[in-house]
MDTraj code that builds the backbone (N, CA, C; nanometers):
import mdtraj as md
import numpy as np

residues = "UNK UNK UNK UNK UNK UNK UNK UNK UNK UNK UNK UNK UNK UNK UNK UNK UNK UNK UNK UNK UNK UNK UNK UNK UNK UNK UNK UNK UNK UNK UNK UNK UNK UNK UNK UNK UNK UNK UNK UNK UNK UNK UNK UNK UNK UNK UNK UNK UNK UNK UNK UNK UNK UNK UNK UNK UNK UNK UNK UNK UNK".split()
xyz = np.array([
    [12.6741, 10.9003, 8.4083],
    [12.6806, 10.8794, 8.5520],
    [12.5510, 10.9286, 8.6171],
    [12.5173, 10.8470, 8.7462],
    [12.3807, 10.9274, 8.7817],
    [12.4131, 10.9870, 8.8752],
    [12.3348, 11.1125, 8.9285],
    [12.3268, 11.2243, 8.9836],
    [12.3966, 11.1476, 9.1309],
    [12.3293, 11.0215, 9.1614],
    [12.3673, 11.0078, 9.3321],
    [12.5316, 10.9752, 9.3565],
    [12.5269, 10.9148, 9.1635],
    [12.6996, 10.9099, 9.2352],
    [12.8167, 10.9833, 9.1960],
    [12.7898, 11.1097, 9.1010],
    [12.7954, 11.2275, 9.1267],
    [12.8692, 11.2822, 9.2599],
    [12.7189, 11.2704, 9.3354],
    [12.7118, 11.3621, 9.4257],
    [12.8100, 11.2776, 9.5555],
    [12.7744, 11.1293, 9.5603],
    [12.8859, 11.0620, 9.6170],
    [13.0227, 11.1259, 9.5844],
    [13.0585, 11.1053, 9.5183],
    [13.2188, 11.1766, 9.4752],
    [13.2122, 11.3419, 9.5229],
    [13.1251, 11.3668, 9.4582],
    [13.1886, 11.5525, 9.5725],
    [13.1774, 11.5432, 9.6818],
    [13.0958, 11.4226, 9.7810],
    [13.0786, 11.4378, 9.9476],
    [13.2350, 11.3465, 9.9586],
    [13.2986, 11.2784, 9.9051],
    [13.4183, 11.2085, 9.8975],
    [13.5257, 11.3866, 9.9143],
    [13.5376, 11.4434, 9.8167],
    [13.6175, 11.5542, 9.7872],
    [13.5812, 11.6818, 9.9354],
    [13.4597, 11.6392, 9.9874],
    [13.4469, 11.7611, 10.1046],
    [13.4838, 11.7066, 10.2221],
    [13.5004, 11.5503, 10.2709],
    [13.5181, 11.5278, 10.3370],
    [13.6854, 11.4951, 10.3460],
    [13.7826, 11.4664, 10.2060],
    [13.9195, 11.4685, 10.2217],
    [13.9692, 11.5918, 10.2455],
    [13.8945, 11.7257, 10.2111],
    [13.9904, 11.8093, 10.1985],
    [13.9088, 11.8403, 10.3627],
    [13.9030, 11.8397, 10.4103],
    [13.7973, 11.9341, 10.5308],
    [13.9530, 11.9342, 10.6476],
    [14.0002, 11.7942, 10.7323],
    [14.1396, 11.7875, 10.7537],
    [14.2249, 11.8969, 10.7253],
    [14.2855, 11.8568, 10.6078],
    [14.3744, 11.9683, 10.5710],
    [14.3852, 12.1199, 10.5853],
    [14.2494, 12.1342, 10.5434],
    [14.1433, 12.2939, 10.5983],
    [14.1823, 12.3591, 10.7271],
    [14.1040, 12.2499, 10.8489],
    [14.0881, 12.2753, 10.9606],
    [14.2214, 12.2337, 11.0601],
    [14.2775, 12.1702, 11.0317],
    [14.4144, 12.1189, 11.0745],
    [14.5355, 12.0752, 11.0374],
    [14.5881, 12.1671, 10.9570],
    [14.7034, 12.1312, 10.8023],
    [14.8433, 12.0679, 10.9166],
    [14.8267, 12.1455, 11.0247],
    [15.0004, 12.0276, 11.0806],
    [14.9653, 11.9196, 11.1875],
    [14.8142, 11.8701, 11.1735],
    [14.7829, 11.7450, 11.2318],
    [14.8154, 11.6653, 11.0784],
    [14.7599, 11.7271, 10.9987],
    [14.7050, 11.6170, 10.8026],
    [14.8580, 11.5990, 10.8195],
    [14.9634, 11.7206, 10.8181],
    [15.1175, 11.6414, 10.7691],
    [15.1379, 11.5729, 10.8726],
    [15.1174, 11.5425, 10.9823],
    [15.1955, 11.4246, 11.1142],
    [15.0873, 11.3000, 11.0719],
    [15.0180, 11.2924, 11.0182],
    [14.9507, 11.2180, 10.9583],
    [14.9879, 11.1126, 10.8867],
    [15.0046, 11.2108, 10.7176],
    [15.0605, 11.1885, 10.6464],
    [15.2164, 11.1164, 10.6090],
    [15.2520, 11.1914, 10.7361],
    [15.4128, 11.1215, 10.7776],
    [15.4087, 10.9879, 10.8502],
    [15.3204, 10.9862, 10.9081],
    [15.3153, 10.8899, 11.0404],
    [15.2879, 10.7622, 10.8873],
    [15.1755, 10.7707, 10.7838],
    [15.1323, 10.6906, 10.7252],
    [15.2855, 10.6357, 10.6248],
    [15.3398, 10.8035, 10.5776],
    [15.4779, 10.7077, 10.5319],
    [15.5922, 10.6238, 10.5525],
    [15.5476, 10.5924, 10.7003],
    [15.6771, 10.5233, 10.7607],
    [15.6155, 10.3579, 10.7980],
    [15.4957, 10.3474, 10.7299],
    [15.4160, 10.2313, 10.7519],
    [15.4557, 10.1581, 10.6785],
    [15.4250, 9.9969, 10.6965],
    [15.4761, 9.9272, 10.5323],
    [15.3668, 9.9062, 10.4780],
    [15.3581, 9.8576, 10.3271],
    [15.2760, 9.8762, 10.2410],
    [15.1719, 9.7756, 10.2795],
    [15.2180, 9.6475, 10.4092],
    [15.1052, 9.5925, 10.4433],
    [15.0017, 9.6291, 10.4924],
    [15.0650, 9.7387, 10.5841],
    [14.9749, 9.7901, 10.7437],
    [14.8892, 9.8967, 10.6430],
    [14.9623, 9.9863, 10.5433],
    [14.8432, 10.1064, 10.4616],
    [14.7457, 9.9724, 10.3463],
    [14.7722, 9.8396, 10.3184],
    [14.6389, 9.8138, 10.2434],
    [14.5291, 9.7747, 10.3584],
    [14.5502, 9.6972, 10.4567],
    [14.5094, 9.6393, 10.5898],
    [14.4029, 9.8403, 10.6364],
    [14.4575, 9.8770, 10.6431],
    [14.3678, 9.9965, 10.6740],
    [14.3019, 10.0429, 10.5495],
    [14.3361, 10.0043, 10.4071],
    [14.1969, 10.0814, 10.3096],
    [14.1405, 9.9426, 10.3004],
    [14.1947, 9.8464, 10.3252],
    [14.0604, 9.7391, 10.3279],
    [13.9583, 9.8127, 10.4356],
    [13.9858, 9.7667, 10.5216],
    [13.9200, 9.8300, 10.6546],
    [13.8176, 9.9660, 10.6339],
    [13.8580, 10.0586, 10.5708],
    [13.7918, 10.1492, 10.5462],
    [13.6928, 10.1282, 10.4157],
    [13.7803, 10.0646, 10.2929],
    [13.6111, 10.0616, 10.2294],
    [13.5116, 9.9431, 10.2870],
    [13.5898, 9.8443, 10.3759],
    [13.4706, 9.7867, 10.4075],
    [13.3439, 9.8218, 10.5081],
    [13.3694, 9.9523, 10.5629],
    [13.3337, 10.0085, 10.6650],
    [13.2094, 10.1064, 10.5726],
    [13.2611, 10.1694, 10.4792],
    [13.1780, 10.1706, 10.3270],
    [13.0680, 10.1463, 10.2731],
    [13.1358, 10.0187, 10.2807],
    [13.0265, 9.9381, 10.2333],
    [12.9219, 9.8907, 10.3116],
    [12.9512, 9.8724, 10.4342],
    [12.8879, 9.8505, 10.5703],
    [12.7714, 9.9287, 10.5944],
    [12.8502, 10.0931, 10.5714],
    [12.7418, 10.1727, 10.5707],
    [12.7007, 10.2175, 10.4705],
    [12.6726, 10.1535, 10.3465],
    [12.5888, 10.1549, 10.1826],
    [12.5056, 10.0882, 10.2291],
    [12.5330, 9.9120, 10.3140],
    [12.4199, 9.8261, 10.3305],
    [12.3106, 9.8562, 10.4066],
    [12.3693, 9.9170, 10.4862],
    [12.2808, 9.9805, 10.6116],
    [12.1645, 10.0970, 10.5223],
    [12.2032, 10.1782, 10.4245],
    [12.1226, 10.2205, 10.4558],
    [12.0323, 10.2141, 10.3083],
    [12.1036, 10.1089, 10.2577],
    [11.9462, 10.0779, 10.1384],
    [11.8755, 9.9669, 10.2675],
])
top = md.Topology()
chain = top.add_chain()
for i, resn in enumerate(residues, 1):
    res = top.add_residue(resn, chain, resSeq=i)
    for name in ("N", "CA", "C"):
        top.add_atom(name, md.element.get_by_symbol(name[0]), res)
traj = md.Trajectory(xyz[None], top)
């Protein structure tokens, strides 16, 4: 693996846990709010998010 994507994955791991950290009973109303979704509306939002991703990968090569 090379170093940048590496280091991608630990800025992945500082930025999931940071939430939980700084605001653990916002992350569970969260978390809850997300389990009462149907499985359409949670893929419709990780589309959305890795394409947002990727958006900003393109941007900045």
């Amino acid at each position: 693996m090379t170093p940048s994507f590496v280091a991608a994955i630990g800025l992945v791991f500082v930025f999931e846990g940071l939430l939980p950290f700084l605001a653990p009973r916002f992350w569970r109303r969260m978390i809850q709010q997300i389990m009462i979704q149907n499985d359409k509306a949670v893929r419709v939002f990780g589309l959305m998010s890795m394409l947002t991703g990727v958006g900003i990968l393109y941007i900045l090569r």
